[in-house]
C-alpha positions as CSV (number, residue, x, y, z in Angstrom):
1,X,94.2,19.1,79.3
2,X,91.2,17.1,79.3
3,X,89.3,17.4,82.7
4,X,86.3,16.0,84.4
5,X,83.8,16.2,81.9
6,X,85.9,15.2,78.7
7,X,86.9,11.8,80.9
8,X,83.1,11.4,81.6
9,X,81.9,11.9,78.0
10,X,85.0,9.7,77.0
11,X,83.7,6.8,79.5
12,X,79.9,7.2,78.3
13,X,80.5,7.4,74.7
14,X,83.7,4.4,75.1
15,X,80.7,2.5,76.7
16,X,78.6,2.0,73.8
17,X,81.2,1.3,71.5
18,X,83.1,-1.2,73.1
19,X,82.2,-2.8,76.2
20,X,82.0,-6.0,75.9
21,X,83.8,-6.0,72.9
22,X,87.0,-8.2,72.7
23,X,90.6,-6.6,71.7
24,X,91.8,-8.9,68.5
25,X,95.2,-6.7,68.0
26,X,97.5,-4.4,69.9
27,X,99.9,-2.2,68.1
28,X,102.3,-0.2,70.3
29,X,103.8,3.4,68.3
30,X,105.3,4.6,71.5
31,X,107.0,2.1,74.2
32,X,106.9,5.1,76.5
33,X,103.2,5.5,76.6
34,X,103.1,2.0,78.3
35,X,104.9,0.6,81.9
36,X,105.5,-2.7,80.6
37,X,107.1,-4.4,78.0
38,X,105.8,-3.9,74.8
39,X,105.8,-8.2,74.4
40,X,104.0,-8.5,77.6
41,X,101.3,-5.9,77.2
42,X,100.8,-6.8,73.7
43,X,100.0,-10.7,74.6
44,X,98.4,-9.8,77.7
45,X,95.9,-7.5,76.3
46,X,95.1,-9.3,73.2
47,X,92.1,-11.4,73.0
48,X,90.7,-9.7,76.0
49,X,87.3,-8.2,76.7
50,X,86.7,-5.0,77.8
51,X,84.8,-5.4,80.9
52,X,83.8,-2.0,82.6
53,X,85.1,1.3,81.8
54,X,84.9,3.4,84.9
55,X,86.6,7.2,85.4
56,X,88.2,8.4,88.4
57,X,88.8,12.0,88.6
58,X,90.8,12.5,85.5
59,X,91.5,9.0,84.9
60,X,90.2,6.4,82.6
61,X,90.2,2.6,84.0
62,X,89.5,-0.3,81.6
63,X,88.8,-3.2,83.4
64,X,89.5,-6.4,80.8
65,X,87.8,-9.7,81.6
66,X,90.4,-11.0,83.7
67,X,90.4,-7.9,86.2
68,X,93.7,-6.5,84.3
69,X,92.9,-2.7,84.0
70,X,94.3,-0.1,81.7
71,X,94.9,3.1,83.2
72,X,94.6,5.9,80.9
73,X,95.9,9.7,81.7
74,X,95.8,11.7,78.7
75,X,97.8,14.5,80.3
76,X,98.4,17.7,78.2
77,X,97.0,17.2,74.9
78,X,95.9,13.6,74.8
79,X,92.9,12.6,72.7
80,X,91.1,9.1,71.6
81,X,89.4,8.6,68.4
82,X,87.4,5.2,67.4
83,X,87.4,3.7,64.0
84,X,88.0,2.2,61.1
85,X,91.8,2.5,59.5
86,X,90.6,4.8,56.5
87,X,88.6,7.3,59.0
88,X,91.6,7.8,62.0
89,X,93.0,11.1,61.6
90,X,96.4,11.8,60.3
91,X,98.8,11.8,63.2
92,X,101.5,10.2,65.0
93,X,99.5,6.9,67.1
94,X,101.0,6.2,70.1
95,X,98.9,2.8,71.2
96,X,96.4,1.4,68.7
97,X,93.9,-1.1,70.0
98,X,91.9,-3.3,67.5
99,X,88.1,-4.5,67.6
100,X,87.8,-6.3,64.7
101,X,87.6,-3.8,62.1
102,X,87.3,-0.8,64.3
103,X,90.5,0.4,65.7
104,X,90.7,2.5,69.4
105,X,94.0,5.4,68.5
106,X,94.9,6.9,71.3
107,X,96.6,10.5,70.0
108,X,99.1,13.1,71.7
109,X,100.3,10.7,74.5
110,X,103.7,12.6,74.8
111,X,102.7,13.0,78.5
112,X,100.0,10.7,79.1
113,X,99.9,7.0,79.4
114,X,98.0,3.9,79.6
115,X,99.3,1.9,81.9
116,X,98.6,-2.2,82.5
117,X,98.0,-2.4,86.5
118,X,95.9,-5.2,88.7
119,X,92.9,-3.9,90.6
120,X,95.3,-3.0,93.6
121,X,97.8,-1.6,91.8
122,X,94.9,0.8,90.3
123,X,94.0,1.4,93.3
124,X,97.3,2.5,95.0
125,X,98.0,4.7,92.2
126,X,95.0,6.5,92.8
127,X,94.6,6.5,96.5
128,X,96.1,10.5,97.1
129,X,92.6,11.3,95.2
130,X,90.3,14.1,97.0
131,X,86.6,13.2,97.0
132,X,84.5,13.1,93.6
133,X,82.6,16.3,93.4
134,X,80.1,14.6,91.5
135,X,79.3,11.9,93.9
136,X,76.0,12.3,95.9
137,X,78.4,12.0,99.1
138,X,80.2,15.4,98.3
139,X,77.5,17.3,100.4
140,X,78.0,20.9,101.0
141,X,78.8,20.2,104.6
142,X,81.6,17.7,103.3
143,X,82.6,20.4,100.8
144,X,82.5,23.3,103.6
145,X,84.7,21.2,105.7
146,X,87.1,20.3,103.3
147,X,87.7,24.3,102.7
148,X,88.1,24.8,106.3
149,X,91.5,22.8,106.6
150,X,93.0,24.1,103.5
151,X,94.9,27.6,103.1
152,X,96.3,29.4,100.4
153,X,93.9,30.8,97.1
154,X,90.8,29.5,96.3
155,X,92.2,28.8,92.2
156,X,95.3,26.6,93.5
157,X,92.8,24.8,96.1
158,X,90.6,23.8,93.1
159,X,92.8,22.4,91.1
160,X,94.9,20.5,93.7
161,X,94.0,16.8,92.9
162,X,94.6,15.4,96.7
163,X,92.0,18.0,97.4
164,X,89.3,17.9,95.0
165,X,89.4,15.1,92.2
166,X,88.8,15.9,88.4
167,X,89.2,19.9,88.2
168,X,91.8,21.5,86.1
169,X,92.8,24.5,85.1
170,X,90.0,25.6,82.2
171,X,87.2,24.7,84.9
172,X,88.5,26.1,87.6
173,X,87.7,29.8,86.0
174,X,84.7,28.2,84.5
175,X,83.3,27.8,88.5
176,X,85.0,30.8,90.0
177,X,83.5,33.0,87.4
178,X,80.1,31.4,87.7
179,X,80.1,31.9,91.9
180,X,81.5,35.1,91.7
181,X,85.1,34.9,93.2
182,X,88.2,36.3,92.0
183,X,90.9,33.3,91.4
184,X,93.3,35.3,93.5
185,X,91.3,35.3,96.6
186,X,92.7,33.5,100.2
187,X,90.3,30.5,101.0
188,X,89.9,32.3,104.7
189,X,88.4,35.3,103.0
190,X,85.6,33.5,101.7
191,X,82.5,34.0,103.6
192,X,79.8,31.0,104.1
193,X,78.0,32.3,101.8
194,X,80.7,32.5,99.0
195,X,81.9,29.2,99.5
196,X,77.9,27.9,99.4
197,X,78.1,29.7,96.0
198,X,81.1,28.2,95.1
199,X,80.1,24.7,96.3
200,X,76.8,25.1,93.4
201,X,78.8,26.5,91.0
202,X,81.0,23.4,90.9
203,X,78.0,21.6,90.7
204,X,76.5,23.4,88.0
205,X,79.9,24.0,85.9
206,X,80.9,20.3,85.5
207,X,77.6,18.7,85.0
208,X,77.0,21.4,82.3
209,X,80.2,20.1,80.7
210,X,79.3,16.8,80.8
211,X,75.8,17.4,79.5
212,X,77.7,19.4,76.2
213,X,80.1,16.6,75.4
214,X,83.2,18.9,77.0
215,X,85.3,21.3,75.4
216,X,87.7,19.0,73.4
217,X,87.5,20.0,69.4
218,X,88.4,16.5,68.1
219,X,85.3,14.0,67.6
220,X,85.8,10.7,69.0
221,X,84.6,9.0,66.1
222,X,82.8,9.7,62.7
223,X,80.1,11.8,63.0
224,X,80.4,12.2,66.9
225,X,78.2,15.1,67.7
226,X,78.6,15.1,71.5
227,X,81.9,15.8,72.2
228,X,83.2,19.9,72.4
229,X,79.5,21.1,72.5
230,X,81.1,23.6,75.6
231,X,82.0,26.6,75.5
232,X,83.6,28.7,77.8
233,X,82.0,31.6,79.3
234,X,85.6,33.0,80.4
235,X,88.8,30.3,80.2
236,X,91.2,31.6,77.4
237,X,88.8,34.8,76.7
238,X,91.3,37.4,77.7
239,X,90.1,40.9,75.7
240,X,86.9,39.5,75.6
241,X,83.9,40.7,76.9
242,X,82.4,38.9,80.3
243,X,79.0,37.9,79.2
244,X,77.2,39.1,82.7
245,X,78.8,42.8,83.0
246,X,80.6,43.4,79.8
247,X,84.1,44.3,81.4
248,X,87.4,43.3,79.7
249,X,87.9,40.0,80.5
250,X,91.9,39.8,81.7
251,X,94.3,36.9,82.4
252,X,96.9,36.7,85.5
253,X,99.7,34.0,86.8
254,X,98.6,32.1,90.0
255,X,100.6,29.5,91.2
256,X,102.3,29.5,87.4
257,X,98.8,28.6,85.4
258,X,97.6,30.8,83.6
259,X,94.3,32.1,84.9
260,X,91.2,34.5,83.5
261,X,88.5,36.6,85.6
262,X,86.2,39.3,85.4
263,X,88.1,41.8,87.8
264,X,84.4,43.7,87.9
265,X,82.2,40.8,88.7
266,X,84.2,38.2,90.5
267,X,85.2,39.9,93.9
């Protein structure tokens, strides 16, 4: 599932390539992908300039010129690509959206969505979001008072949305295996110092994925050599080899997701 930094290399590299650029067509492949009827959408999209794009925690918002937004989730297994008809890749488009001759496909929207809300609407959808953990505002001291409400294990804490906004489940091993804590651990086990740890390695983690394009394999467009330049020091490497101590790498159920550690170095 796209996370954090996917949506944030999405939004920068959507940026350049069409903001400010007006939508000429609107194809719909999957009614279900959209909350409106397909009429409506269609004629209320068309002819409209994208605006801003702006992310919020896993969430895409295009803002068209007159305040209209799309909201895009791209759930489990969603993916964009941008351009022309001969270049888009061959699978099933759920929601096409034309510039001219450059076409936006969004791909693998069995889940997702991209939904046409007003500003407020946006805004009440997303309101049960935790802080950004990006933001300048998400201070230690915010972070170390967040934790000190919340029970439970430190893996199901990270990846709770109303909590903290943008992590999933491939990151959340990414950070706990960069600070040092096993994914299992109670949040009231964690010592200051851990969660100080824990607090950088969030830090670290995400804007290193941002900074390599994400891990997503599919290119955005033709050529893209940004996106998926990260890879994973321990998400989905069960039997291999942690690259700080060299112990077998193992993976264990919390909370039903499917979660890998170092059982040496993370304690």
């Amino acid at each position: 599932m796209p996370e954090l930094p996917e949506m944030e290399t999405y939004k920068t590299l959507l940026g350049s390539l069409i903001d400010g650029q007006k939508i000429s067509d609107v194809e719909i492949g999957r009614e279900k992908s959209i909350n409106v009827p397909v009429e409506r959408f269609t004629t209320q999209v068309s002819n409209q300039a994208i605006k801003t794009i702006n992310r919020r925690a896993k969430y895409l918002i295009f803002q068209l010129q007159d305040d209209s937004c799309l909201l895009l989730h791209l759930m489990l297994g969603g993916w964009m690509f941008f351009g022309k008809e001969e270049d888009k890749p061959n699978r099933t488009i759920q929601v096409k959206l034309s510039f001219g001759e450059q076409h936006l496909y969004f791909i693998g929207l069995r889940l997702g969505y991209l939904h046409l809300l007003s500003p407020e609407e946006v805004k009440e959808e997303l309101e049960k979001l935790g802080p950004e953990v990006l933001h300048p505002d998400f201070t230690l001291d915010a972070f170390q008072q967040l934790m000190q409400k919340r029970k439970g294990t430190i893996k199901t804490t990270l990846i709770n949305q109303e909590v903290l906004a943008g992590i999933g489940n491939g990151y959340s091993d990414e950070i706990l295996w960069h600070a040092e804590i096993r994914p299992d651990k109670k949040i009231n086990e964690l010592a200051d110092q851990q969660l100080t740890r824990l607090y950088h390695s969030i830090q670290f983690i995400l804007k290193k994925g941002i900074e390599q394009g994400g891990y997503m394999d599919n290119p955005l467009y033709k050529g893209d050599g940004k996106t998926g330049g990260y890879q994973f020091y321990v998400y989905d490497k069960e039997g291999k080899e942690c690259s700080r101590c060299d112990t077998i790498i193992i993976k264990k159920e919390i909370s039903s997701r499917k979660t890998y550690f170092c059982p040496n170095c993370q304690q």
